[in-house]
N, C-alpha and C positions, 0 to 999 in steps of 0.2 A: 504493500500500500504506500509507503512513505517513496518508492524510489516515482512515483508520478509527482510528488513536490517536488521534482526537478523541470523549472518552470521554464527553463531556457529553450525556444527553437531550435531546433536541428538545418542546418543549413541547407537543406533542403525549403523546409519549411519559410526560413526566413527570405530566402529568394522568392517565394512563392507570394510572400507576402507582401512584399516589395511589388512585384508585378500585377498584383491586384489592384495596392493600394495606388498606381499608375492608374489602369486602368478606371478606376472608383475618378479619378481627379482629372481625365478627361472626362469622363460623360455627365461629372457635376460640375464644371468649371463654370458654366453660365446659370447654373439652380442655382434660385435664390428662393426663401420660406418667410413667413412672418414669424416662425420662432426664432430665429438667429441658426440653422443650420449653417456648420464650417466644416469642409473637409477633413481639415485639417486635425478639427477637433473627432473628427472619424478613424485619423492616422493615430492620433495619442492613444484611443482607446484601444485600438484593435493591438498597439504595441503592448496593452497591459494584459488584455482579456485574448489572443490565439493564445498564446503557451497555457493559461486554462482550460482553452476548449479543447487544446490539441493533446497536451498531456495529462491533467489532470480528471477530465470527464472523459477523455478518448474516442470525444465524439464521431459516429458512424453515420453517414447519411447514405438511404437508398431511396431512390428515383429521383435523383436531380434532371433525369433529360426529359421527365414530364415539363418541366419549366421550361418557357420561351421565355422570346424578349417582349414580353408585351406587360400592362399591370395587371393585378391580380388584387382579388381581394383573398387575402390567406386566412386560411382560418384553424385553429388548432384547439386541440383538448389545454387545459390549463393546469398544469403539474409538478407537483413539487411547491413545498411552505413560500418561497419568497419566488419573486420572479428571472428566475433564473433563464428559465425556458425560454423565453422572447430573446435574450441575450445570445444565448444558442442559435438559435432559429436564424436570427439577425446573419451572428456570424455566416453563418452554413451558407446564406442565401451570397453573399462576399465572396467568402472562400475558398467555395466549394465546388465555383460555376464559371464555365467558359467566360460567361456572361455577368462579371460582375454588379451588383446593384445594392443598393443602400433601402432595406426594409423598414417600414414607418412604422414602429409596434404603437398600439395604441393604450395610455397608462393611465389608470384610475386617477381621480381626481386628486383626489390624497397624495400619491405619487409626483402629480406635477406640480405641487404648489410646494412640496418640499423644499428648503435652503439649499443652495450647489445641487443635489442631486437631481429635483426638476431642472436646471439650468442647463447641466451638464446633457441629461438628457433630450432635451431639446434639440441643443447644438451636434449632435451623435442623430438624428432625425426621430426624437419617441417624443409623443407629444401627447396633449389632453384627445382620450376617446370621443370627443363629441363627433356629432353627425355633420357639421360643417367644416371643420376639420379633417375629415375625411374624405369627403364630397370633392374638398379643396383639390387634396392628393390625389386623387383619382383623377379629375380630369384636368391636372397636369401629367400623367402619364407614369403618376410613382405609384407603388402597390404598398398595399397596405398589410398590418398583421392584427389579426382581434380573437380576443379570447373570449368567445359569447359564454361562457360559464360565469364567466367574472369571477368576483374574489369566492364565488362557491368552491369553483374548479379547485385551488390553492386552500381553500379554505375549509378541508377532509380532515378526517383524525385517519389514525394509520387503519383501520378495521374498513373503512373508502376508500382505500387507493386505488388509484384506475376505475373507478365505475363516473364513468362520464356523466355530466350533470344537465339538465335539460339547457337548451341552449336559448338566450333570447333571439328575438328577430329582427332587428336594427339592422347589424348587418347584412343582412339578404336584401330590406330595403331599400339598402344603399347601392349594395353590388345591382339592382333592375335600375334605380335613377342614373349610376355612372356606366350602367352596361359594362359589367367587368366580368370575367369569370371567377366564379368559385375554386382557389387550389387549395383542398383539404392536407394537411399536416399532422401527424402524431409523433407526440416526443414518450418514450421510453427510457426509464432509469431516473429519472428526477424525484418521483416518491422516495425512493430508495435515501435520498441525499439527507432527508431527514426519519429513519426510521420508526422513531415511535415521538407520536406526535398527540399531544391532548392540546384541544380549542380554546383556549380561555378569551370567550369570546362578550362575555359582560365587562371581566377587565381593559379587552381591547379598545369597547366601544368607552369607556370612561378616559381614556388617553387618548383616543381621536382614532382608532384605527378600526376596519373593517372587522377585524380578528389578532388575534394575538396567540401566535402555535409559541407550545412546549415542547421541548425536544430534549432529551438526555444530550445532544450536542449543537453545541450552538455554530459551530463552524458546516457546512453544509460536505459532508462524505464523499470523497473520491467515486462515486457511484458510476460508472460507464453509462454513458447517454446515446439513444441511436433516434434517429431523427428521420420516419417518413414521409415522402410526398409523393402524394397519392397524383393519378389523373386530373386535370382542370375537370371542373362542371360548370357547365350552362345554365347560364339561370333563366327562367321562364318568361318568354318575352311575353304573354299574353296577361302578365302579371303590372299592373303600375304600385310602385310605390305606396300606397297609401291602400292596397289591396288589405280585404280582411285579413284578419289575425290566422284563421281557420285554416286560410288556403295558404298563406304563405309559409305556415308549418309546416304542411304537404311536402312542402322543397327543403326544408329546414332536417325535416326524419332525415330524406336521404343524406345528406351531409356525416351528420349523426352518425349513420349506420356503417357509412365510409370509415371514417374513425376508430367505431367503435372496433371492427373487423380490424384494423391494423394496431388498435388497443392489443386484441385478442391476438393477432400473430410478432406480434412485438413482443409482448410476454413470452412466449412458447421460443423465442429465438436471442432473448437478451441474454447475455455476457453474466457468469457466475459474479454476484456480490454478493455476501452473506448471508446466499441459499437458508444455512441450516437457521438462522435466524428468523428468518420470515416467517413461518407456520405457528410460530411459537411466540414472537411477535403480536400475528393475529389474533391466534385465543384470546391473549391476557387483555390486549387491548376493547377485545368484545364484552370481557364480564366487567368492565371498567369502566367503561363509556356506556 
């Protein structure tokens, strides 16, 4: 476990990174955002955050070549106590791809109004989840990342892991107003990062936060992360925006179901981390919770 604290790139890696972060600073040289997006401040971070993604989570991504060059509205299961996942996902979408490109997660309100950390995030492209905000994104041609569980998805004790949470429907609204496709996402091994996890969630709300997870470790565990992307979906043209609740569900399952299927073959194929733990884990946390 300890030999992935060796956070330094491998020169492979770090050529790679270089090459990216080129390509990332032509195709944004003339973007410009109303939150203060800076390249630059996209080079700082990714020089902090690859040697985590790359050695410490060992991140694995399959089906990158479902991804074009076109936006997308992304959508993904939301997993693991803090938001680590969108930082992943981010990366992956960067790092991972012929095609480099700068994903716009979208971050609880809470998250953006935060000191330095909303700021930073901003300027790195994660900005407040509203619906004009996105709209924005979209039809300038950048793709978006949304976690319709919201803070539920992150918001599990360990006895929930993986059981995906209904999804609202914002964004499907959004993806028929900017005509974008749906690219469904599933992140694997993030649960794992904080294993046994109690909600103290009346205290959270008295400090100003959504929830407030307990964890035997406050540092988040070397947990191996593998990161699917699924097929683009189409979203229903015969659908406007402002369609019932009923029927835009209809479209919404399917998403869901996508996910949930790569939930279920993502578990059956993740990377041993403290197997014997987990079963044993789950009991106690059952008769507890």
């Amino acid at each position: 476990m300890f030999d992935q604290l060796k956070l330094k790139l491998s020169a492979q890696d770090s050529k790679q990174k270089e090459a990216c972060y080129q390509k990332l600073k032509e195709r944004y040289k003339n973007y410009r955002d109303p939150w203060g997006f800076s390249i630059s401040s996209v080079k700082n971070a990714m020089d902090i955050t690859l040697p985590i993604y790359r050695n410490y989570f060992q991140v694995r991504v399959f089906g990158m070549e479902n991804v074009q060059d076109e936006p997308y509205m992304i959508v993904s299961n939301h997993t693991g106590q803090i938001p680590i996942d969108g930082m992943l996902i981010t990366l992956a979408m960067a790092f991972e791809s012929d095609r480099p490109r700068i994903i716009h997660s979208m971050v609880e309100r809470f998250m953006a109004a935060m000191p330095f950390l909303g700021d930073m995030a901003a300027k790195t492209g994660s900005i407040l989840g509203d619906r004009e905000n996105c709209k924005w994104l979209l039809d300038k041609g950048e793709s978006i990342l949304v976690f319709p569980e919201g803070v539920r998805g992150i918001n599990k004790p360990t006895k929930d892991f993986y059981k995906l949470q209904k999804f609202s429907s914002g964004f499907y609204r959004i993806a028929i107003h900017s005509k974008v496709k749906i690219l469904p996402v599933t992140v694997i091994g993030a649960e794992e990062m904080f294993p046994v996890v109690f909600q103290a969630k009346d205290l959270g709300k008295k400090l100003g936060f959504p929830s407030l997870p307990l964890s035997l470790n406050l540092f988040p565990l070397p947990s191996p992360i593998d990161i699917y992307i699924g097929k683009p979906i189409e979203v229903n043209t015969e659908l406007t925006p402002d369609a019932p609740e009923n029927e835009i569900r209809k479209n919404i399952i399917e998403i869901e179901n996508v996910i949930k299927a790569n939930i279920a073959k993502g578990l059956k194929e993740r990377r041993p981390f403290c197997d014997g733990l987990r079963k044993p884990i789950n009991d106690l946390m059952k008769k507890v919770t």
